[in-house]
VMD Tcl script that builds the backbone (N, CA, C; Angstrom):
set m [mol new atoms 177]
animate dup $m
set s [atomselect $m all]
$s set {name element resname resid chain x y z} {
  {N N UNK 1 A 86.250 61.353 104.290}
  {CA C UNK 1 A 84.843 61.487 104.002}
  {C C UNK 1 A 84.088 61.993 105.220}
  {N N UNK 2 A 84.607 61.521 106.325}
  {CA C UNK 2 A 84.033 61.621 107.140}
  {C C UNK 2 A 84.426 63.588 107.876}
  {N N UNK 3 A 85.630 64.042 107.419}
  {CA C UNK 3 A 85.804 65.295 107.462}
  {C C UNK 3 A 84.978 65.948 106.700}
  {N N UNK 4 A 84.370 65.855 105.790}
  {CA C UNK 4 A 83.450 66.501 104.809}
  {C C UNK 4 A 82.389 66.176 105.030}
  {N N UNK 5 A 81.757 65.378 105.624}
  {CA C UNK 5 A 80.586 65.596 106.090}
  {C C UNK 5 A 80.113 66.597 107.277}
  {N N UNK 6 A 81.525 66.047 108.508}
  {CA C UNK 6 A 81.092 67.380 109.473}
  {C C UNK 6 A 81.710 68.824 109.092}
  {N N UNK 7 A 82.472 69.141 107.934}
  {CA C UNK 7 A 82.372 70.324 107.541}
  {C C UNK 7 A 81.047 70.522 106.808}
  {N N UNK 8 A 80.288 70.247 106.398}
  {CA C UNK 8 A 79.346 70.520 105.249}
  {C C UNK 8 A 78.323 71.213 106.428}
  {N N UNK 9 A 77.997 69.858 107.546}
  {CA C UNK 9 A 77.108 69.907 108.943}
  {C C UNK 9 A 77.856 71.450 109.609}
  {N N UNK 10 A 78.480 71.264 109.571}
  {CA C UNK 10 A 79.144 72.932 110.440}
  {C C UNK 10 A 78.614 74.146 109.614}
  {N N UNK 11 A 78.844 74.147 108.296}
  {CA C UNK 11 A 78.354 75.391 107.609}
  {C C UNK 11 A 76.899 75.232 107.478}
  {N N UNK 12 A 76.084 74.054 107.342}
  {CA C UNK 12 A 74.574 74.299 107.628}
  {C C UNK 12 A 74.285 74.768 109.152}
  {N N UNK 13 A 74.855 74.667 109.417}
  {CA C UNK 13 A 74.343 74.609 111.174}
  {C C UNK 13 A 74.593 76.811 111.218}
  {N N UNK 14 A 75.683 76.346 110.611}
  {CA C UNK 14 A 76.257 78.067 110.600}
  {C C UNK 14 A 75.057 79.195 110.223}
  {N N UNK 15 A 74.620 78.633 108.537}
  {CA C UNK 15 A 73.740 79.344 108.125}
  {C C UNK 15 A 72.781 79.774 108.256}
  {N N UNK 16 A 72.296 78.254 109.271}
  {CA C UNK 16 A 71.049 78.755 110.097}
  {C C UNK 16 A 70.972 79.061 111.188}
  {N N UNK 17 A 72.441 78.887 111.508}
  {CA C UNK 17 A 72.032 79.867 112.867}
  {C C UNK 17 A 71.916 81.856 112.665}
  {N N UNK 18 A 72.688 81.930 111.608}
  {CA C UNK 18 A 72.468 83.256 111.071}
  {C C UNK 18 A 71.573 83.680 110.499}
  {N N UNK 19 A 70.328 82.851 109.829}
  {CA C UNK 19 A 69.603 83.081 109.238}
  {C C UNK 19 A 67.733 83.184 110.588}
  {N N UNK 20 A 68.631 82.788 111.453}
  {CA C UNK 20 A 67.280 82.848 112.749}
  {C C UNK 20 A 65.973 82.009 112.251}
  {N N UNK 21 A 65.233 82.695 112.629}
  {CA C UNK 21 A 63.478 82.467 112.201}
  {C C UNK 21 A 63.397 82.110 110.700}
  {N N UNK 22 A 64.155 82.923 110.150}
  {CA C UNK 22 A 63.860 82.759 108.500}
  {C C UNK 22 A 64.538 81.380 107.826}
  {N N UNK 23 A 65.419 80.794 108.921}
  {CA C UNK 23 A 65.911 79.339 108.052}
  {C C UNK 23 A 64.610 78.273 107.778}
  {N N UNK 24 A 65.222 77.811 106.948}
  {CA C UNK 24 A 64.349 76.631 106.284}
  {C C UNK 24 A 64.482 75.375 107.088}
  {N N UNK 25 A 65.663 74.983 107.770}
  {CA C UNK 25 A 65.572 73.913 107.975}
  {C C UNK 25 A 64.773 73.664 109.358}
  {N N UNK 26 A 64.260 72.446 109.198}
  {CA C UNK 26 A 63.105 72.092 110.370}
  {C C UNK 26 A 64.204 71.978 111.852}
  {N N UNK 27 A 63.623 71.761 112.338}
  {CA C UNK 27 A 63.674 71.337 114.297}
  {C C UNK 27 A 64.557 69.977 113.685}
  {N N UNK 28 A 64.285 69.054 113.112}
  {CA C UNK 28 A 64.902 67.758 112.854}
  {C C UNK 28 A 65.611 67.374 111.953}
  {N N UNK 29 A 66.137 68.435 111.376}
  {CA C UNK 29 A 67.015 68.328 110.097}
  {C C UNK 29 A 68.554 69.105 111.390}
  {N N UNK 30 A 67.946 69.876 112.165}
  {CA C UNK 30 A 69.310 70.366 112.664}
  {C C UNK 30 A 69.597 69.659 113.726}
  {N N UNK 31 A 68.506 68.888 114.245}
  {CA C UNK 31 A 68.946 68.018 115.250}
  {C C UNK 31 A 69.803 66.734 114.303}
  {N N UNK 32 A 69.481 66.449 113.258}
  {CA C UNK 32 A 70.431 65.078 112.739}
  {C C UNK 32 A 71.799 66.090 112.252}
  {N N UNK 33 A 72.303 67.290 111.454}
  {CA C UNK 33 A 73.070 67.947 111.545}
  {C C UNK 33 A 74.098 67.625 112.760}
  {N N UNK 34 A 73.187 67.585 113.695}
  {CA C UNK 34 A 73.919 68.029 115.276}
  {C C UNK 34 A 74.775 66.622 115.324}
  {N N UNK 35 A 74.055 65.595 115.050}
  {CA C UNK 35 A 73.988 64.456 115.216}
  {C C UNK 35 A 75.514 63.759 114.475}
  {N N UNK 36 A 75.480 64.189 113.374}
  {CA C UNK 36 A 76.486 64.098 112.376}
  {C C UNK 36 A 77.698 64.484 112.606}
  {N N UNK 37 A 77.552 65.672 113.524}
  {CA C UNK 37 A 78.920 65.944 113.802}
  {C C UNK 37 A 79.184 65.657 115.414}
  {N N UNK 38 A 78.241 65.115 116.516}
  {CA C UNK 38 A 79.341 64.417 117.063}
  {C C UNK 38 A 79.355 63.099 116.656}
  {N N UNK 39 A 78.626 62.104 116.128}
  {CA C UNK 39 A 79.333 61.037 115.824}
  {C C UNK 39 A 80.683 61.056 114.816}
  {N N UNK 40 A 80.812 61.931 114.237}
  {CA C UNK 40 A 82.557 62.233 113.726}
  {C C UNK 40 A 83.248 62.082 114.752}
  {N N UNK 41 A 83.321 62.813 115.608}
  {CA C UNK 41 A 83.717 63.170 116.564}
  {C C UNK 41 A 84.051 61.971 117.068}
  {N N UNK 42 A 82.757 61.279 117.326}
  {CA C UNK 42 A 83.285 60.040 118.144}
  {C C UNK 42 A 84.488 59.495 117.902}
  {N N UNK 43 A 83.752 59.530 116.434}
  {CA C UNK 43 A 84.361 58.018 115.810}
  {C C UNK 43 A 86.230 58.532 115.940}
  {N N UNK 44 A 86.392 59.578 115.592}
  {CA C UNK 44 A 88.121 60.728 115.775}
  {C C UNK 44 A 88.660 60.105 117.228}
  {N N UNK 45 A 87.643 59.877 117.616}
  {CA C UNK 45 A 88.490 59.920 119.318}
  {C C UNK 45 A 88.415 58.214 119.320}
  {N N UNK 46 A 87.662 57.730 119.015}
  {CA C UNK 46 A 87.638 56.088 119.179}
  {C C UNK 46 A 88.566 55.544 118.344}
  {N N UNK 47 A 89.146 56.497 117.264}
  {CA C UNK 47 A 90.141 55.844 115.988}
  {C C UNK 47 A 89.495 54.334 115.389}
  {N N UNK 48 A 87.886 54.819 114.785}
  {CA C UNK 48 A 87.335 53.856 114.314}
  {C C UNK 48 A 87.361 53.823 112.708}
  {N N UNK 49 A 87.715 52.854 112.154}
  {CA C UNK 49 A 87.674 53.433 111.185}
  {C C UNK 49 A 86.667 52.714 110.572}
  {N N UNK 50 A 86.501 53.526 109.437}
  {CA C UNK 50 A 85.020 53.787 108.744}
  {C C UNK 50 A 85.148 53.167 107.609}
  {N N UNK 51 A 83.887 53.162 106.815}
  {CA C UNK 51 A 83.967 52.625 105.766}
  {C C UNK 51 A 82.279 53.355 104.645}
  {N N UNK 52 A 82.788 53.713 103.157}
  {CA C UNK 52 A 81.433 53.861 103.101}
  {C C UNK 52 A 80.122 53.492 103.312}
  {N N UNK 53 A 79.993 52.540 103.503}
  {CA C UNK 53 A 78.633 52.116 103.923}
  {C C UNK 53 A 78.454 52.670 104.796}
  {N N UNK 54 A 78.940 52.843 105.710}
  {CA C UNK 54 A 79.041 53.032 107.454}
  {C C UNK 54 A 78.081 54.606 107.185}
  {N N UNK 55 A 78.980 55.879 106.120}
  {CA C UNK 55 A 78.194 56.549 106.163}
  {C C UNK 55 A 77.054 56.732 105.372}
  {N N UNK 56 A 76.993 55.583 104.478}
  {CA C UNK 56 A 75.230 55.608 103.243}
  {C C UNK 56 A 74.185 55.672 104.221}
  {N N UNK 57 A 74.426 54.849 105.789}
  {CA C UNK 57 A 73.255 54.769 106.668}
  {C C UNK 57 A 72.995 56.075 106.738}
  {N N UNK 58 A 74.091 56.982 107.098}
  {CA C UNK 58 A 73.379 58.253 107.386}
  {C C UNK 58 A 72.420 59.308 106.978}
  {N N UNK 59 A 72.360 58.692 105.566}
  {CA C UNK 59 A 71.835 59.670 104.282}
  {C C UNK 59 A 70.732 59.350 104.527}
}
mol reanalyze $m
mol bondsrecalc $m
mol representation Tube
mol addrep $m
């Protein structure tokens, strides 16, 4: 689950970075994006494991 979230975060991040000026998403939608994928990250390297709830907070 937690791979599919920071893939989903990678291709938004993608789109708007291609899309420049004209993206939609705010200043703070790409900063929590950003956000999303290093706490994956973390959590990959800490070998934490997760649980859904863990990611409902994020939503």
């Amino acid at each position: 689950m937690i791979n599919n979230t920071k893939k989903i975060a990678e291709i938004q991040l993608n789109k708007h970075r291609l899309e420049g000026p004209t993206s939609k998403l705010s200043i703070l939608e790409v900063a929590q994006l950003m956000d999303m994928i290093r706490t994956s990250d973390q959590m990959k390297q800490s070998g934490h494991s997760h649980s859904i709830f863990h990611s409902i907070a994020y939503n």
